[in-house]
MARZAGU-632487 format. One line per 10 residues: number of its first residue (from 1); for each residue x, y, z of C-alpha. Coordinates in steps of 0.1 Angstrom, whole numbers, plus 5000, padded with zeros to 4 digits. Example, Ala and Ser with C-alpha at 12.3 -4.5 7.8 and 13.67 -1.06 7.14 Angstrom:
% residues 2
1) 5123/4955/5078; 5137/4989/5071
% end
This chain:
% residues 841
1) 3875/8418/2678; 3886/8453/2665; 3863/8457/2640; 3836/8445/2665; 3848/8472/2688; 3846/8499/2660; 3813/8485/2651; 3800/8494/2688; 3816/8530/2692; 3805/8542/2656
11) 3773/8560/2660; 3787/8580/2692; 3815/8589/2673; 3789/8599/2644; 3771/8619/2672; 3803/8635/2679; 3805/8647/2652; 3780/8662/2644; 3776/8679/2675; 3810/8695/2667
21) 3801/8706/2632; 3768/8721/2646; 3789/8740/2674; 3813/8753/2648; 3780/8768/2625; 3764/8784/2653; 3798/8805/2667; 3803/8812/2628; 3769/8824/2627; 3771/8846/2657
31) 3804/8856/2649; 3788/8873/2618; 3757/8889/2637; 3781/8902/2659; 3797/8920/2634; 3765/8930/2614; 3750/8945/2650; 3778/8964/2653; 3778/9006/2650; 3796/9031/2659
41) 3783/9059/2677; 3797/9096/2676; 3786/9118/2699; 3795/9154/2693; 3793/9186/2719; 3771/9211/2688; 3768/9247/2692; 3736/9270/2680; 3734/9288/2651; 3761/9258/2628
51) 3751/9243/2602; 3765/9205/2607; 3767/9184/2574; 3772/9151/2575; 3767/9116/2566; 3749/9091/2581; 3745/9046/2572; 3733/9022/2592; 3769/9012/2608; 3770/9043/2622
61) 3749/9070/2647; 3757/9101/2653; 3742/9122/2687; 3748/9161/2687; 3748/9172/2722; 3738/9207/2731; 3730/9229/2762; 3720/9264/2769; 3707/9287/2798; 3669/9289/2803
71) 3654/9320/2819; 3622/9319/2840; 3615/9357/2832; 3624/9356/2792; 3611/9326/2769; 3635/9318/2739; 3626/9294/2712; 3648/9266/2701; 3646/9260/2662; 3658/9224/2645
81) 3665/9225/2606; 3672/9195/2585; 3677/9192/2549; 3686/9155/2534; 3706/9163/2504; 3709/9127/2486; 3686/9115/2463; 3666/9086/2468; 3663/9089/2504; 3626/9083/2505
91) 3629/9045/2505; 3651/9045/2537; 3648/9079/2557; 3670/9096/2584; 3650/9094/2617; 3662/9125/2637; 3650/9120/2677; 3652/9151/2699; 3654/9140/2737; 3650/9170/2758
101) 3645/9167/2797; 3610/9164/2795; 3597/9160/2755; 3611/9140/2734; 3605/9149/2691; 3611/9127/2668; 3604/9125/2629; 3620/9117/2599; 3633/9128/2569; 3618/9130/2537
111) 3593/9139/2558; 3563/9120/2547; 3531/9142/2549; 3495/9121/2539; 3461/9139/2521; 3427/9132/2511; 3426/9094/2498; 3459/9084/2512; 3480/9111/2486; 3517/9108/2497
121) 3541/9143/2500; 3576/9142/2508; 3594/9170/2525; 3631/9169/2521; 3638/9202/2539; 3624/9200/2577; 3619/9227/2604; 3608/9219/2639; 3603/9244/2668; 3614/9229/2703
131) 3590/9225/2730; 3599/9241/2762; 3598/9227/2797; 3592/9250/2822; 3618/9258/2847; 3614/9263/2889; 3645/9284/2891; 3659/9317/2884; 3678/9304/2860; 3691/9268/2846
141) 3712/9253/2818; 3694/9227/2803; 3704/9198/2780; 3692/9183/2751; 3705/9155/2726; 3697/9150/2687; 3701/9117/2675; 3706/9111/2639; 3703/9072/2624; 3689/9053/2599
151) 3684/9017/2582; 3700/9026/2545; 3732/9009/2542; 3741/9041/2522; 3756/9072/2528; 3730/9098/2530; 3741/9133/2532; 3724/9159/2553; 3730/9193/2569; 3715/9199/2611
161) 3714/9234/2620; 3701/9245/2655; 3693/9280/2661; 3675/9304/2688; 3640/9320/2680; 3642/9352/2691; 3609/9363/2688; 3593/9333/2701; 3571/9354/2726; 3544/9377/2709
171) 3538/9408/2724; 3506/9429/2727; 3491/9447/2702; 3528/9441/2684; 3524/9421/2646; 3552/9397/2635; 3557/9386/2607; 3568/9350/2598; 3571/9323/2570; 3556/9287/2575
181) 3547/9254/2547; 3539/9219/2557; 3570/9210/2569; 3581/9237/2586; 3550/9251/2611; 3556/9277/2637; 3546/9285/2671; 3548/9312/2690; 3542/9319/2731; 3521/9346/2744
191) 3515/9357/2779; 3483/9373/2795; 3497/9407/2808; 3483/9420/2842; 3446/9437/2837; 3441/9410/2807; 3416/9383/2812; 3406/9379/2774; 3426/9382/2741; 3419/9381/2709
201) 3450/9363/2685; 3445/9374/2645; 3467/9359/2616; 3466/9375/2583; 3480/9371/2551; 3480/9383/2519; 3482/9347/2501; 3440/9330/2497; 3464/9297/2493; 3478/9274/2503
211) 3452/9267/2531; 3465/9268/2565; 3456/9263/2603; 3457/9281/2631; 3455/9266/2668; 3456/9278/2702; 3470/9256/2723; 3482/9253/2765; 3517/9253/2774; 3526/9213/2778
221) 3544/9192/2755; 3543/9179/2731; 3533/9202/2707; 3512/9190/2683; 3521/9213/2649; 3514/9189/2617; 3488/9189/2596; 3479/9152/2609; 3478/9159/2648; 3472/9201/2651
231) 3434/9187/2661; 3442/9170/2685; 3440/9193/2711; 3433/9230/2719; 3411/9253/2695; 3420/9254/2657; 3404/9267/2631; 3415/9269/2590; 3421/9298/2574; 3429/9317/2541
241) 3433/9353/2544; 3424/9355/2576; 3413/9342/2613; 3409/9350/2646; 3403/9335/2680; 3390/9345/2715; 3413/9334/2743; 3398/9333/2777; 3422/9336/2809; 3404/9311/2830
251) 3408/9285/2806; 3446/9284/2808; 3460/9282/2840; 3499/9286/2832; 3484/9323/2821; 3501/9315/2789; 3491/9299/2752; 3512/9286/2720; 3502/9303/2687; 3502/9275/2665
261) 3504/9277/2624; 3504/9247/2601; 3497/9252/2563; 3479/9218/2550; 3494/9195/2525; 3459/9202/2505; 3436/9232/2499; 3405/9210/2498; 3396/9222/2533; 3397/9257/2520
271) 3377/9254/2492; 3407/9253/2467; 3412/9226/2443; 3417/9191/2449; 3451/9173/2430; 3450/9148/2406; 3445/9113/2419; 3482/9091/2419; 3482/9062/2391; 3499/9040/2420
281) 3486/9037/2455; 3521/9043/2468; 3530/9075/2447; 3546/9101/2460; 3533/9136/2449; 3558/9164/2447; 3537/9193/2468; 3557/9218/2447; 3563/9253/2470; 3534/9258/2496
291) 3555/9282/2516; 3533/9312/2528; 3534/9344/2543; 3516/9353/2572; 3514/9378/2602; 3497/9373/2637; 3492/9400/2665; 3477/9394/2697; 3450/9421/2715; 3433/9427/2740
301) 3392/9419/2741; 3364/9445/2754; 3363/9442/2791; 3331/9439/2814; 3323/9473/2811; 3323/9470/2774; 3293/9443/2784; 3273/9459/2804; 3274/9488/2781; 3268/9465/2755
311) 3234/9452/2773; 3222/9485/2782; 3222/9501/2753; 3206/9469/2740; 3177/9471/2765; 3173/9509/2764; 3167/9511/2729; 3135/9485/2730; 3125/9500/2763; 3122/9535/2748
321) 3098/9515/2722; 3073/9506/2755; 3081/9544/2768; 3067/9559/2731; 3039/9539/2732; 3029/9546/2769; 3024/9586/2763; 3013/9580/2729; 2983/9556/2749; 2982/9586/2776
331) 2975/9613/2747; 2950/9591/2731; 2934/9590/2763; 2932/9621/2773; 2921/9630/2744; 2891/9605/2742; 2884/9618/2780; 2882/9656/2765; 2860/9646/2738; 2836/9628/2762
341) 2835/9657/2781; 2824/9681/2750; 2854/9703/2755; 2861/9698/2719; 2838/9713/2694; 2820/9691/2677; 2816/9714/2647; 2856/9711/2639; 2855/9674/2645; 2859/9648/2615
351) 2835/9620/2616; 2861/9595/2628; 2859/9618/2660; 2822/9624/2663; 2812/9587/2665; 2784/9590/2640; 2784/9571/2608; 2799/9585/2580; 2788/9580/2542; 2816/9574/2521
361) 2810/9583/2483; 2809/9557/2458; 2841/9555/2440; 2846/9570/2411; 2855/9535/2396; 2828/9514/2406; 2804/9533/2376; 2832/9540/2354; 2859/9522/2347; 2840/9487/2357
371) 2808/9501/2336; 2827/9501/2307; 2830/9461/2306; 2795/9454/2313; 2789/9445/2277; 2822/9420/2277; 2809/9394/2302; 2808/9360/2296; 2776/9342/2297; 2779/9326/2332
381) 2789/9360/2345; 2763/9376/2330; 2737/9351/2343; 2752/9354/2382; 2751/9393/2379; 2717/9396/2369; 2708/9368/2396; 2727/9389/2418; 2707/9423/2406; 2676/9410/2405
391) 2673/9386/2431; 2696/9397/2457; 2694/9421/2480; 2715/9429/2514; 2694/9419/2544; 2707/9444/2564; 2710/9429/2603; 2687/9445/2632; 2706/9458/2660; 2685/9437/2679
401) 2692/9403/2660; 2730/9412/2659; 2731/9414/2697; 2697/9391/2704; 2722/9362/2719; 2733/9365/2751; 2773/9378/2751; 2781/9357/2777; 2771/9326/2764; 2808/9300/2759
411) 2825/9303/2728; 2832/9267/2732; 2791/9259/2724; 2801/9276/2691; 2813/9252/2665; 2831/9265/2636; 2813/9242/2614; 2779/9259/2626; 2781/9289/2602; 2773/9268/2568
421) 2740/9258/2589; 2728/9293/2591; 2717/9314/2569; 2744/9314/2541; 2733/9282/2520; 2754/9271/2488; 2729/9293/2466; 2733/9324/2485; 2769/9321/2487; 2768/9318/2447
431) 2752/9347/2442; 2770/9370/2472; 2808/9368/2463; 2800/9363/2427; 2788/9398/2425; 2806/9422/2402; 2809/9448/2428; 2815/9434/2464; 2812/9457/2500; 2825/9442/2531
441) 2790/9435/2541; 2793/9406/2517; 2818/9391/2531; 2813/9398/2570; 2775/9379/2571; 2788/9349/2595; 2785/9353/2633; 2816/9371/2650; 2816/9347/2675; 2820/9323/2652
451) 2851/9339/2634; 2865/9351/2663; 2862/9316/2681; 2877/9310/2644; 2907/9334/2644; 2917/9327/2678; 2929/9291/2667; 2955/9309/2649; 2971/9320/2680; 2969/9290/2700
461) 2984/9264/2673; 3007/9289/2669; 3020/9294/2707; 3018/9254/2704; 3040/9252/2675; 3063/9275/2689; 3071/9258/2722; 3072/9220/2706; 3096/9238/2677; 3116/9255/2701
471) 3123/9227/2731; 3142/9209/2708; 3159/9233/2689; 3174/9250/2723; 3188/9212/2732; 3203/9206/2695; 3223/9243/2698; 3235/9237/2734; 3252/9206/2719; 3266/9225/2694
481) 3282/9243/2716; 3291/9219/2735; 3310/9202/2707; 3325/9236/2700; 3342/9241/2732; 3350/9202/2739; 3370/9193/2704; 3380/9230/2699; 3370/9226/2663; 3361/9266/2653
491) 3349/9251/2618; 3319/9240/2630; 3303/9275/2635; 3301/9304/2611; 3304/9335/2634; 3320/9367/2628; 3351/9357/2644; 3360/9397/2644; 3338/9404/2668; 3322/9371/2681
501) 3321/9379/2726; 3322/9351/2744; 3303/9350/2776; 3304/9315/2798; 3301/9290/2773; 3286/9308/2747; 3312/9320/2718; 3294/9352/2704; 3269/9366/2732; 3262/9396/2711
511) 3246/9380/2681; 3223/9363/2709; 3217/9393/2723; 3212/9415/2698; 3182/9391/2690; 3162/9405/2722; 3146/9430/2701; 3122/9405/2684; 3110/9393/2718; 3103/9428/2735
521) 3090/9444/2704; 3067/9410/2697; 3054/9414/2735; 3050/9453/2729; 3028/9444/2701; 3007/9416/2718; 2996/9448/2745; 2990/9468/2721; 2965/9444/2703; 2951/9435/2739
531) 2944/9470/2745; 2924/9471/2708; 2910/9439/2718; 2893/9447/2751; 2882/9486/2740; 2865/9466/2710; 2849/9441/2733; 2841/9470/2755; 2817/9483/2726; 2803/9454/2715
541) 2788/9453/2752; 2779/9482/2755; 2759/9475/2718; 2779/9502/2698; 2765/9507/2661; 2803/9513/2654; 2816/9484/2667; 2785/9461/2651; 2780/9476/2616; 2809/9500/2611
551) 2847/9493/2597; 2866/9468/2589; 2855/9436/2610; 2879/9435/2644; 2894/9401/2644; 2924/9406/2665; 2932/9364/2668; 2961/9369/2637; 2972/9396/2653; 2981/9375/2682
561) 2996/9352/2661; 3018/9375/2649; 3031/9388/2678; 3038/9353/2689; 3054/9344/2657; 3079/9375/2663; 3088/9368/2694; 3094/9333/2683; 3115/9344/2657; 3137/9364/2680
571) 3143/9332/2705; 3149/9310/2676; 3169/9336/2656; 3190/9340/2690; 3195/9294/2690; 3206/9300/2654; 3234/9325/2662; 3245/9299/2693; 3261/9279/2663; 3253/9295/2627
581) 3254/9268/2600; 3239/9254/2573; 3226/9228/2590; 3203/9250/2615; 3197/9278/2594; 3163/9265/2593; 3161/9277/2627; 3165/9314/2619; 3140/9311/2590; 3108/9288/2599
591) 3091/9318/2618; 3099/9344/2589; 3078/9319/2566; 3053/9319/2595; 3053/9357/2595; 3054/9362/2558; 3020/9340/2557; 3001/9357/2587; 3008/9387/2572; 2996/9379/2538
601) 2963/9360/2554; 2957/9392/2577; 2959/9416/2545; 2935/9392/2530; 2913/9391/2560; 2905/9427/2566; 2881/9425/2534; 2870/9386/2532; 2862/9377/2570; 2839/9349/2559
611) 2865/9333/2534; 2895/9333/2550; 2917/9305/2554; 2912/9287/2588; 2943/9280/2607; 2947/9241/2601; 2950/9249/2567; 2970/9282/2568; 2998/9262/2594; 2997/9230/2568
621) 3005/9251/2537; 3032/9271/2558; 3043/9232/2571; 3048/9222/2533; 3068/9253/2529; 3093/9244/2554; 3094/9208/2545; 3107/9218/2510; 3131/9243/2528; 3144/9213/2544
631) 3148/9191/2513; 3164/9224/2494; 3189/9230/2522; 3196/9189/2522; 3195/9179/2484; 3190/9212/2469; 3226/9224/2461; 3234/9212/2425; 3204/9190/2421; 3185/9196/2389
641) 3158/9172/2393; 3148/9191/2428; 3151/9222/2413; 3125/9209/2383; 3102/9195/2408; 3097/9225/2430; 3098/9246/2404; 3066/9230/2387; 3049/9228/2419; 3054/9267/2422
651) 3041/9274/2389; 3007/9249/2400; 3004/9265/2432; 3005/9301/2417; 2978/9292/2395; 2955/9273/2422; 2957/9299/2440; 2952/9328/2418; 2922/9305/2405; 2907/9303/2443
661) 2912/9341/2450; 2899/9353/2416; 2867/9330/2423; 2863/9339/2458; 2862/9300/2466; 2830/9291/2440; 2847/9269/2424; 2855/9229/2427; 2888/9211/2418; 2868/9173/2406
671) 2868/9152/2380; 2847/9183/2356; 2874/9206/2359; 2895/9201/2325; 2852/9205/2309; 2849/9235/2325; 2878/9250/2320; 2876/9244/2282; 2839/9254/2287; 2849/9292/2299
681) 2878/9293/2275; 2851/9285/2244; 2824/9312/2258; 2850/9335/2267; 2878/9337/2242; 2863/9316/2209; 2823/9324/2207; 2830/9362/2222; 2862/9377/2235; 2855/9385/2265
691) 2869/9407/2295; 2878/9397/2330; 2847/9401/2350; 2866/9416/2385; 2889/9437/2367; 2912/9447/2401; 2913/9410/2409; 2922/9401/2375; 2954/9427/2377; 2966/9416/2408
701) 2969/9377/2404; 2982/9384/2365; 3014/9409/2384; 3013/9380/2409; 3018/9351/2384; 3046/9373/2365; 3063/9374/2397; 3065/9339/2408; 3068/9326/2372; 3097/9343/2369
711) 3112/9338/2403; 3106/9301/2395; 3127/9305/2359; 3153/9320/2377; 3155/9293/2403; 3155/9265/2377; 3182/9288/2355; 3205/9297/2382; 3198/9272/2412; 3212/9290/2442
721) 3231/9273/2466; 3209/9290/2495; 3173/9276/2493; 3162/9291/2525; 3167/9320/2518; 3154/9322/2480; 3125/9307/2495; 3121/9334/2518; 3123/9361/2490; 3094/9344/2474
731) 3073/9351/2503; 3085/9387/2507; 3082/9391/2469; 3043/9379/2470; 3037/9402/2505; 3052/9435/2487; 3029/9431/2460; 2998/9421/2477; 3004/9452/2500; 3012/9476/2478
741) 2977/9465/2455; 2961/9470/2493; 2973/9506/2497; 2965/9515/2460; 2931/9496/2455; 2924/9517/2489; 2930/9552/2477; 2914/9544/2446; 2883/9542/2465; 2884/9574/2477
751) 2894/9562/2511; 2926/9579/2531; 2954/9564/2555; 2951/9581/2587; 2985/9604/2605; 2994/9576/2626; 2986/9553/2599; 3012/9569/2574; 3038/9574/2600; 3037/9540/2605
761) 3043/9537/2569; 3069/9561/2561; 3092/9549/2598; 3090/9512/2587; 3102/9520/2550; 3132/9542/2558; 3141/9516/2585; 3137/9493/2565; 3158/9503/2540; 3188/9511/2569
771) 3180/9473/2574; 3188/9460/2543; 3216/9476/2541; 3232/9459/2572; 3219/9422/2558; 3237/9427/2529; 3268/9434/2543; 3276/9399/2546; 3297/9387/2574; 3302/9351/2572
781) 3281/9323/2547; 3279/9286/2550; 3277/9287/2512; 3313/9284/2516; 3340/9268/2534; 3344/9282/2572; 3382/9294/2559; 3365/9313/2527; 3335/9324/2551; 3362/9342/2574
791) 3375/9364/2546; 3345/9385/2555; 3346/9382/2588; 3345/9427/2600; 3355/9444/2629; 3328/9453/2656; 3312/9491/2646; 3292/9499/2678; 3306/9499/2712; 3333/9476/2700
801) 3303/9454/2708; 3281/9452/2679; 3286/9442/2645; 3267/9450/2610; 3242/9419/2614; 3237/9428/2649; 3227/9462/2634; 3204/9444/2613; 3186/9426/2646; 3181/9459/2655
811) 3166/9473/2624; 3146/9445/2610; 3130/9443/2640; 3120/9474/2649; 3107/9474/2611; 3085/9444/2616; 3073/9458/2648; 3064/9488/2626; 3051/9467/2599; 3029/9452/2621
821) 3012/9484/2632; 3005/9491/2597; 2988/9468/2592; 2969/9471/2625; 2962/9509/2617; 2957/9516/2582; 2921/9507/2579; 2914/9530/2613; 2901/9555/2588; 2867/9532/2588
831) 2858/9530/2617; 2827/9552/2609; 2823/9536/2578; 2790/9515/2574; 2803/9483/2557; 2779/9482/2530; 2800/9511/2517; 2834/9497/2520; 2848/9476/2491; 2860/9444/2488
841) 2892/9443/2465
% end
């Protein structure tokens, strides 16, 4: 009966227990948690300017309590300093939390600083500067708490000291002096002063590295001064040696800015070298000493005055160009008005003056020199010159068939395709421009309406290309800027940040504006053509022998294109400076290729009317130039292969070229070439040696291949970072040489450069030179890092407006504006001239 009992209370007594035993583990268990979870706090009443050490584990926290007395009228900074003095403190860290009444700062230490590629540097020594929140009144006493805890279960020794910045406000015009590194950046307050709306804040030092960052930032908390949040809000740019940035008024409203300065963990940014990649992902690298140096001072920008002076002087300079040329205009008038009226006598009047053809005598080279190689010709030459002696003769033109079509008939019935119907068949064309000695006549035989309908295409594709270039260029800058001003990121632009104006949202008005002469002095020049154009079309109505069989042909369409292309160049030149960087610098240079070219074509022009390039072909050349601009800007830098590639296609061009000029066009680029080519080379060099038939011609393009062969050796040998602009200097190169051949083939023939002609010369070469002088000054270059571009970042030098490339806007293009009337002028000294005595070089 007992054991049956026992039997039936067993498994409740089992459950029992077990209950009991499970009860017992889990008030052990808490019983231990409880004791791990608990830490004693210390909280101590600190005082400024101590150095606390102490040490902290993770059974106990320690909370340093301080207060002091804030002043509405006088800013002081409040300055924590922490330096862990155990070792080994990188796996568990103190965390040090700052709890003021309206920020709270927290980091740790080793402070753990990341780089490129996830690089790892600790910082055992830790300065942070306190934000401050504002206060209402008078005065108040505020409070603020530093809590110091961590997770090691050792002792980790440290030392807290908290101290007053004295010199936390910046003053005007006043420099200060201060030390910063990684973990210890500094920031400074600075407040507008009455009568100040814009400020300029510089930092200088006299250490390249490490690299550094300087930020401008609005008065709120927190602060962001590490190298891994200083971004993230306000304007910042990097620095070296130096930078500087324009603070506007309007766009803080507390009237007041922080200073910030962080120096990076890395010089990469700078253009310094990078460190060696860690063995283990999780390395830490020791940073060694990146401590550096620096001062900042805070001035006061130009005012409005300073603007409008600025603009003034900018328009009054152009506008005196418009006021020269009017009385210039009025003096040539009046002076054509006293000739009509006979009050000049005739008997002291050149022959320019007197309207009646002149006879120019034959040059002294033409029979002498060129004689001389008669004997040497080659047996095809010698063939086309006697063709060209014996079977040709000039058919000189009526007056009556030159002007037998009606003048008012449309240019647009005129095909330009209609000239090879007329009266210039393959055969006469042969034996024309293969002629040893070639007059303008030659070469001027199609109809002008023809070329002019011809030359005017020039100017209309270019005013087309223009305005689809420029539409989209003006939107690309505008978001530049726009991505300037809304991340603050001053590395994106490579101004002049000594003396970069802001005005609305632009940063630096005054490189835009300075750009305005291109535009006025490219409309100047347009007027001044349209003036030539109409007294030329006046003639040719009025069935003037000078204006029919006299001079140079007048073919003003390049001209316009000229024009166009400066002004062009001006309004792009002006996008450019919105946001100069390597990646729009094609902006600023397209047009100067286009110029370059027109200039060239209208040199060439002047004395091969009939052979000129049209315009399709002209534009697609000076379209393949850009497109390998593009390419050199993009993959250019360090590429050998490009550099090989363009460098050959140079060299071909050079040659096809020379080979079309020397020719005059006779010749065909087939399948027979590589015959005839080793056909002239047997005639001429192995069966007889044999001179160059167009001796002139033959000087030129042999100085013209040494040039561009050896530009081409030094871009394959030294590979310049900027493509552009060694692109450029070919062109210049190649329109220098083809003008100065122009000016000495043209003496050489016994003909002269008129007053204005040679004014024109000499103004444009000294300004030119002036010019150069301010291009080479260098301001800024994307060939480097922004930080390394601002090292030559200069002062202003007129008006405390204007800087040295600003100088150079004016200069260069007052000297293309004089370049241009050069070349519209220097052949004036024809006009009287019948062209079958003008020659063809």
């Amino acid at each position: 009966m007992v054991l049956r009992s026992c039997c039936k209370f067993g498994p409740v007594l089992v459950l029992f227990q077990l209950g009991y035993v499970a009860l017992l583990l889990l008030c052990v268990t808490h019983l231990r948690f409880a004791r791990a979870e608990t830490k004693t706090v210390v909280q101590k009443d600190a005082e400024f300017d101590v150095t606390y050490n102490d040490t902290v584990t993770s059974d106990n926290q320690t909370i340093y309590a301080f207060n002091h007395t804030v002043s509405r009228n006088k800013t002081e900074g409040v300055r924590v300093t922490v330096d862990v003095l155990s070792e080994g403190a990188e796996s568990s860290p103190i965390l040090f939390v700052v709890r003021q009444k309206q920020a709270v700062l927290s980091f740790q230490v080793p402070l753990i600083l990341r780089g490129l590629y996830q690089r790892k540097y600790p910082y055992a020594h830790v300065g942070r500067t306190l934000c401050q929140p504002p206060t209402r009144t008078l005065t108040e006493t505020q409070y603020f708490f530093v809590d110091v805890s961590t997770l090691s279960s050792l002792g980790t020794h440290y030392q807290l000291r908290i101290s007053r910045v004295d010199s936390f406000t910046l003053h005007t015009d006043k420099k200060f002096s201060f030390t910063a590194s990684p973990s210890q950046p500094q920031y400074f307050k600075y407040v507008f002063p009455d009568g100040v709306d814009t400020a300029i804040v510089k930092v200088n030092s006299e250490m390249t590295f490490p690299c550094s960052v300087m930020s401008i930032q609005d008065i709120q908390c927190p602060v962001y001064d590490l190298d891994n949040n200083v971004a993230f809000i306000g304007m910042y740019q990097t620095m070296t040696k130096t930078a500087a940035i324009t603070v506007q008024r309007k766009d803080f409203p507390s009237n007041s800015f922080y200073v910030v300065v962080v120096v990076k963990t890395e010089d990469e940014a700078c253009g310094g070298p990078l460190r060696f990649y860690p063995l283990r992902p999780d390395e830490l690298i020791d940073a060694g000493n990146r401590s550096k140096t620096l001062d900042v001072v805070v001035s006061p920008a130009i005012n409005s005055d300073v603007y409008v002076m600025g603009m003034l002087f900018c328009l009054g300079i152009f506008l005196s160009f418009y006021l020269l040329t009017f009385l210039v205009a009025c003096v040539e008038n009046k002076r054509m008005h006293r000739r009509r009226e006979g009050l000049l006598n005739p008997a002291d009047m050149s022959p320019a003056e007197t309207g009646k053809p002149s006879v120019t005598p034959v040059s002294p080279y033409e029979y002498g020199s060129f004689a001389d190689n008669a004997s040497t010709l080659s047996s095809e030459a010698i063939t086309d010159s006697i063709a060209s002696d014996a079977n040709y003769g000039y058919m000189e033109r009526s007056l009556e068939s030159v002007t037998g079509r009606s003048r008012q008939e449309s240019l647009s019935s005129i095909e330009e395709d209609d000239y090879d119907t007329l009266a210039d068949i393959d055969s006469d064309k042969n034996i024309v421009r293969t002629k040893k000695y070639l007059c303008v006549s030659d070469l001027a035989r199609k109809d002008k309406r023809v070329l002019s309908k011809k030359y005017q295409i020039y100017f209309w594709n270019i005013a087309t290309i223009g305005v689809f270039y420029a539409l989209p260029v003006i939107q690309l800058v505008i978001t530049y800027q726009t991505v300037v001003n809304v991340t603050g990121n001053q590395d994106i632009c490579y101004y002049n940040f000594l003396c970069a104006h802001p005005l609305g949202n632009l940063s630096a008005f005054n490189n835009i504006l300075s750009n305005l002469g291109y535009v006025m002095l490219g409309l100047l020049f347009l007027l001044i053509v349209l003036q030539r154009d109409i007294i030329h079309s006046r003639a040719l109505d009025r069935n003037d022998l000078n204006a029919l069989e006299c001079g140079i042909p007048k073919h003003f369409g390049l001209f316009y294109a000229m024009g166009t292309a400066l002004m062009m160049e001006g309004l792009l030149s002006a996008c450019y400076h919105v946001c100069p960087n390597y990646t729009n610098f094609q902006f600023d240079t397209s047009f100067m290729y286009m110029i370059a070219g027109l200039c060239v074509l209208k040199l060439y022009q002047k004395r091969h009317p009939d052979i000129n390039a049209s315009a399709y072909t002209a534009y697609a050349c000076l379209a393949a130039v850009i497109f390998f601009s593009v390419l050199g800007v993009v993959f250019g830098k360090g590429n050998m292969v490009f550099w090989i590639v363009f460098s050959v296609l140079h060299i071909l061009a050079t040659m096809l070229l020379s080979t079309q000029l020397y020719y005059m066009g006779r010749w065909r680029l087939d399948s027979g070439i590589l015959r005839r080519i080793v056909y002239v080379i047997y005639t001429d060099c192995i069966r007889q040696c044999s001179g160059p038939m167009y001796i002139d011609r033959m000087v030129l393009l042999v100085m013209g291949n040494i040039v561009n062969w050896s530009l081409a050796a030094y871009g394959l040998l030294k590979t310049p970072n900027d493509f552009a602009s060694y692109l450029l200097a070919i062109a210049i190169c190649n329109l220098l040489l083809y003008f100065a051949f122009y000016i000495i083939m043209k003496l050489r023939s016994g003909e002269r450069i008129q007053c204005m002609a040679m004014v024109c010369i000499l103004f444009t070469a000294v300004v030119w030179g002036f010019a150069l002088f301010f291009f080479f000054q260098g301001l800024s270059t994307w060939q480097k890092t922004p930080a390394e571009s601002r090292e030559h970042n200069r002062d202003c030098i007129v008006l405390s407006f204007f800087d040295d490339h600003d100088i150079w806007h004016f200069l260069s293009s007052i000297a293309m504006f004089g370049s241009f009337l050069v070349l519209l002028t220097m052949d004036d000294d024809l006009d009287n001239v019948q062209r079958d005595k003008i020659f063809v070089f």
